[in-house]
C-alpha positions in Angstrom: 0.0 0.0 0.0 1.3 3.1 -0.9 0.0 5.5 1.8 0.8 2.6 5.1 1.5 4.3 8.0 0.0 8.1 6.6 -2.8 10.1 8.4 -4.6 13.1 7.0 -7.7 14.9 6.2 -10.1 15.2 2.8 -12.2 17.9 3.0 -15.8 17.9 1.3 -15.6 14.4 1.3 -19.0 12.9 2.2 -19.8 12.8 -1.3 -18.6 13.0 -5.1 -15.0 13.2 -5.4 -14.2 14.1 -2.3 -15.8 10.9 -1.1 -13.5 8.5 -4.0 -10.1 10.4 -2.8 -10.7 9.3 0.7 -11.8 5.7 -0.1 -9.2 5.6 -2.2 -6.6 6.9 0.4 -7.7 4.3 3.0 -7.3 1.4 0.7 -3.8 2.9 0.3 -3.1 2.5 3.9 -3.9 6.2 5.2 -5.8 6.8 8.1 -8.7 9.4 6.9 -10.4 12.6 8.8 -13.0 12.7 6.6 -14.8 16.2 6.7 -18.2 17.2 5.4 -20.2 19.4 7.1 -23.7 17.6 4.9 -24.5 21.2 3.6 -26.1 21.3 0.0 -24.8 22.2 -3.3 -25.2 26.0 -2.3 -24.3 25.8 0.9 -27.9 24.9 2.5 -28.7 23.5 5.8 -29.5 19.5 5.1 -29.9 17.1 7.5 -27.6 14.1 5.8 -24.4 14.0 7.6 -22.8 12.1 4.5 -19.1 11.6 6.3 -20.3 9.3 9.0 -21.9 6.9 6.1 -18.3 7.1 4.3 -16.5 6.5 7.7 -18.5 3.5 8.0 -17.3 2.0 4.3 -13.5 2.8 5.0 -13.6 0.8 8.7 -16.5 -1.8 7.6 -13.5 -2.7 4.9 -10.6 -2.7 7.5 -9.3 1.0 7.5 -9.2 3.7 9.6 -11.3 6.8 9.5 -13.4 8.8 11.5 -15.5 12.1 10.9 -15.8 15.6 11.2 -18.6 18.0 10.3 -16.7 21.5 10.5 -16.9 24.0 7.7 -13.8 24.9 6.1 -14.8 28.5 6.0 -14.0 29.0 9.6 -10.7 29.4 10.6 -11.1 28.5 14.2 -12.7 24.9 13.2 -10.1 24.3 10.4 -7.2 24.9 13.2 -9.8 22.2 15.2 -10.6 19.9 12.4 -6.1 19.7 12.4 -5.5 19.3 16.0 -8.4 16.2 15.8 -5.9 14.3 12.8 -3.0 15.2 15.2 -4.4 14.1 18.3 -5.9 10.8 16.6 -3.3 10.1 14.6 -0.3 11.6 15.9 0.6 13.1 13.4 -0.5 14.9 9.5 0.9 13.7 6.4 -1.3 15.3 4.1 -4.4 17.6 3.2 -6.7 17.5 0.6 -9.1 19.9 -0.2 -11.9 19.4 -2.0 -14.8 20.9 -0.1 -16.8 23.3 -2.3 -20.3 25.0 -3.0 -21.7 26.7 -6.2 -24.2 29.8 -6.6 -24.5 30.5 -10.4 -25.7 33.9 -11.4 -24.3 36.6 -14.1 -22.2 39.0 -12.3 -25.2 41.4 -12.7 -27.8 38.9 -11.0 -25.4 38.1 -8.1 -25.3 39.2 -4.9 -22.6 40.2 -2.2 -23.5 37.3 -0.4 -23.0 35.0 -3.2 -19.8 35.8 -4.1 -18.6 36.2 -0.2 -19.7 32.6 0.4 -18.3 31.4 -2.4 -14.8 32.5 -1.8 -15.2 32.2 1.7 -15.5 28.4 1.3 -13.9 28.1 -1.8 -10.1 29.9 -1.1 -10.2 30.8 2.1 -11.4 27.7 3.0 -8.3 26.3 1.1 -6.3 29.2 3.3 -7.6 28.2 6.6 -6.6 24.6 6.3 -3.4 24.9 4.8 -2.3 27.2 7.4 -3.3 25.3 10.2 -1.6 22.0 8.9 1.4 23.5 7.4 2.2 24.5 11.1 2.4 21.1 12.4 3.8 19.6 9.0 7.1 22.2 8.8 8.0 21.3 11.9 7.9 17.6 11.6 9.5 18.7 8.0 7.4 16.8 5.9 3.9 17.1 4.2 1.9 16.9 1.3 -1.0 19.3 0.1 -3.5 18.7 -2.5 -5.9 21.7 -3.5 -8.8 21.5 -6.3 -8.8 23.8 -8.6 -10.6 24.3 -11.5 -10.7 25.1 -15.1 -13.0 27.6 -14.1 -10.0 29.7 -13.3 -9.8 29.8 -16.9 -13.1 32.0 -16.3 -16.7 30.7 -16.9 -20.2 32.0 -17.7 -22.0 32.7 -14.4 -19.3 31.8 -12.2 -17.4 34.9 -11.9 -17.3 34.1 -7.6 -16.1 30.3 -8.4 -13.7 31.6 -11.3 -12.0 33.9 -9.0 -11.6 31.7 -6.2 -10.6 28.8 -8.3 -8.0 31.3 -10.0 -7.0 32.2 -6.2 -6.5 28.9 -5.2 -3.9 28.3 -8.1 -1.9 31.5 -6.6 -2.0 30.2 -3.5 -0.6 26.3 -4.5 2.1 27.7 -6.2 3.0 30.4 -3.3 2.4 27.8 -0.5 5.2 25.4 -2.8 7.7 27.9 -3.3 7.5 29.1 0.5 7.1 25.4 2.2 9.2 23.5 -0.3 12.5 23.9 1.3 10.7 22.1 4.2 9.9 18.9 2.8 6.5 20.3 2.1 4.8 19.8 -1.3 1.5 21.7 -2.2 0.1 21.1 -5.8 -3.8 22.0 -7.4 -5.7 19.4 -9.3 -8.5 20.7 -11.9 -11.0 17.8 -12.2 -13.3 17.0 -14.5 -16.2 14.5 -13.7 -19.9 14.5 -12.7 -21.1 15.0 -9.3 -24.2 16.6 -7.8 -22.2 19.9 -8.2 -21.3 19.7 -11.8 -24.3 17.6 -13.6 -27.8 17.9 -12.2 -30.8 18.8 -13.9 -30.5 22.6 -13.5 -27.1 22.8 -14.7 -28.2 20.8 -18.0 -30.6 23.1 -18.5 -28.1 25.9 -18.3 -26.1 23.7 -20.5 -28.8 23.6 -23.1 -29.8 27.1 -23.0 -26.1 28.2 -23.4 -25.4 25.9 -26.5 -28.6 27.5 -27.8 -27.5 30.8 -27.7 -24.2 30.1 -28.9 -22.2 30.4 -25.8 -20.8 26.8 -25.9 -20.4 24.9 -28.7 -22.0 21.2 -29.8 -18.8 19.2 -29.0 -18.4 21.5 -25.2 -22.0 20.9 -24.4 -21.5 16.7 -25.9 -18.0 16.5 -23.8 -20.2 17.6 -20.8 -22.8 15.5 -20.8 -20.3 12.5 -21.4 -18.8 13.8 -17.9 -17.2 10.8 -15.9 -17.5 9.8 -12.5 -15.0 11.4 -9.6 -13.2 8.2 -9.3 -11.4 8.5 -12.1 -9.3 11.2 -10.3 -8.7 9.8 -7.1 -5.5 8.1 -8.2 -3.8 11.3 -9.7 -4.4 13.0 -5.8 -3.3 9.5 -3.8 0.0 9.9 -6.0 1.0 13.3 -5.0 0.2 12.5 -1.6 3.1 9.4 -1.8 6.6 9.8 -0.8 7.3 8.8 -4.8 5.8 12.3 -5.1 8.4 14.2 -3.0 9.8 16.6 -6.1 6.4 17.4 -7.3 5.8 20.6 -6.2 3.9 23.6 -7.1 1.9 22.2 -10.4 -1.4 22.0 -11.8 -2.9 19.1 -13.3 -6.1 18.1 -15.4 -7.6 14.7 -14.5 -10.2 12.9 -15.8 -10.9 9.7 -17.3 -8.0 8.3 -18.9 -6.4 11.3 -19.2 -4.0 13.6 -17.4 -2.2 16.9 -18.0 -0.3 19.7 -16.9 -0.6 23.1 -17.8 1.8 26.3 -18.6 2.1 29.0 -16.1 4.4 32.5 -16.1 5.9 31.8 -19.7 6.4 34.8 -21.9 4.4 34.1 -25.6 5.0 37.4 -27.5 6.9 40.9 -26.5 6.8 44.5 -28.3 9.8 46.4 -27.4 10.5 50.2 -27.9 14.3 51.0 -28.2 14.3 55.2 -28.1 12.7 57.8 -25.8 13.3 55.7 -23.2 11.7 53.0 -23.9 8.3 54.5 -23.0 5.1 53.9 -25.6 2.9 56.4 -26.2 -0.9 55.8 -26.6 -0.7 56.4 -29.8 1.9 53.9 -30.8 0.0 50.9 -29.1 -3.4 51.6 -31.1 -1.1 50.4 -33.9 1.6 47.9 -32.2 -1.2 46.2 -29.8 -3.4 44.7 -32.4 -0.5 44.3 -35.2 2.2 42.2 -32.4 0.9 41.5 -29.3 -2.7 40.8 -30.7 -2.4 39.7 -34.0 -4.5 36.9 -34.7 -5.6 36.1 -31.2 -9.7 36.6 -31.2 -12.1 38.1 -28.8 -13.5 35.6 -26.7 -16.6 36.9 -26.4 -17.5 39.8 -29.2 -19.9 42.7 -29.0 -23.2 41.2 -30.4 -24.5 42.9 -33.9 -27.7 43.6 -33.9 -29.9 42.3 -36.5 
């Protein structure tokens, strides 16, 4: 087993994928906090409290788990929900964090408290744990972090709350690597792709459709949606990075889903305009023509004025 003797905690992980990292973490050997506060895709009161059912899988099959119901958005409980893998286990390997909510609106539809909550889960949720945990883990000189990402950061139609937070999370990874690296520490983002209650229900088809209607996603985006697959096809990419195989993979982000995985570019420079005389400095004037002809050419809008007919 390739996590024997690791303890740590999976956020969000009463359902979707969530849920398949931390099965699949126990039947690598790791003992799993397995946090879900049971709130709904929004961030609703319900009255499931889906960790204790996943608790029950991982021990019924001979692991070890046990369950916590704190939100991630609260700094004080993350600090808790660390102390309880420390004070169980002994110790924290690793963090992986995965919990999440959605509230879909255009910017001009959405409220404060839609985008608050949304990056209040979302990266500062990601914040409050990683800070707790790296505490204990540069000091024992050793850990590995895990955050979800998405594609989103990429920016998406009436996400603009998610989009941000997902971009913020990247920022974070890669600051969190380059700070904690040098002590054994590893922090690195996944962007998934596969259907759970938060990416495919029937609301979010119907967005789907009315988008590919109007133009805003195209027939093979709206078909490579609907043929989403499941979250346990990128458990395996997360239980890897979590290994001590993984211990010089630091600060990436990868693309999982199905059977396949990828990386992505970050920071490299793709085209430069230079200006030699007066100091180097352009003038307004010179970048109406210089913008569209060097920097711009042939790059399109992605998202032009509409004409009206």
């Amino acid at each position: 087993m390739n996590l024997a003797g690791k303890a740590g905690i999976v956020t969000g992980s009463g359902r979707g994928i969530g849920k398949e990292v931390a099965l699949l973490m126990a039947r690598e050997g790791a003992s799993v906090i397995v946090n879900d506060p049971g709130l709904g895709r929004g961030g609703e009161a319900e009255d499931a409290s889906p960790a204790d059912g996943v608790v029950a899988e991982i021990n019924d099959a001979g692991g070890a788990a046990i369950a916590n119901y704190d939100s991630v958005a609260d700094y004080a409980n993350a600090g808790r929900m660390i102390k309880q893998c420390v004070d169980t286990y002994g110790k924290i390997d690793f963090v992986v964090n995965v919990a999440g909510m959605l509230r879909e609106r255009m910017i001009w539809n959405m409220t404060e408290d839609d985008f608050d909550q949304v990056i209040s889960v979302h990266l500062k949720g990601h914040w409050n744990i990683c800070h707790h945990a790296i505490k204990v883990m540069r000091t024992a000189r050793n850990g590995r972090i895990v955050n979800f990402s998405s594609d989103a950061f990429k920016g998406a139609i009436g996400q603009c709350n998610y989009s941000a937070a997902k971009a913020g999370i990247i920022g974070l990874t890669r600051s969190i690597a380059r700070e904690c690296g040098r002590y054994g520490i590893t922090a690195n983002a996944i962007c998934p792709m596969a259907a759970t209650r938060m990416t495919v229900n029937d609301a979010v088809i119907a967005g789907w459709k009315r988008r590919l209607e109007a133009g805003l996603l195209t027939q093979q985006q709206y078909d490579a949606r609907m043929a989403m697959p499941g979250p346990e096809f990128v458990a395996p990419i997360v239980a890897y990075l979590c290994t001590d195989a993984a211990e010089d993979i630091n600060g990436q982000l990868f693309h999982a889903e199905r059977s396949r995985i990828h990386t992505y570019y970050f920071g490299d420079e793709a085209r430069s305009i230079y200006k030699h005389d007066d100091g180097g400095m352009f003038t307004v004037d010179e970048l109406k023509d210089s913008v569209p002809e060097g920097l711009m050419a042939g790059i399109p809008n992605i998202a032009p004025r509409e004409v009206a007919t």
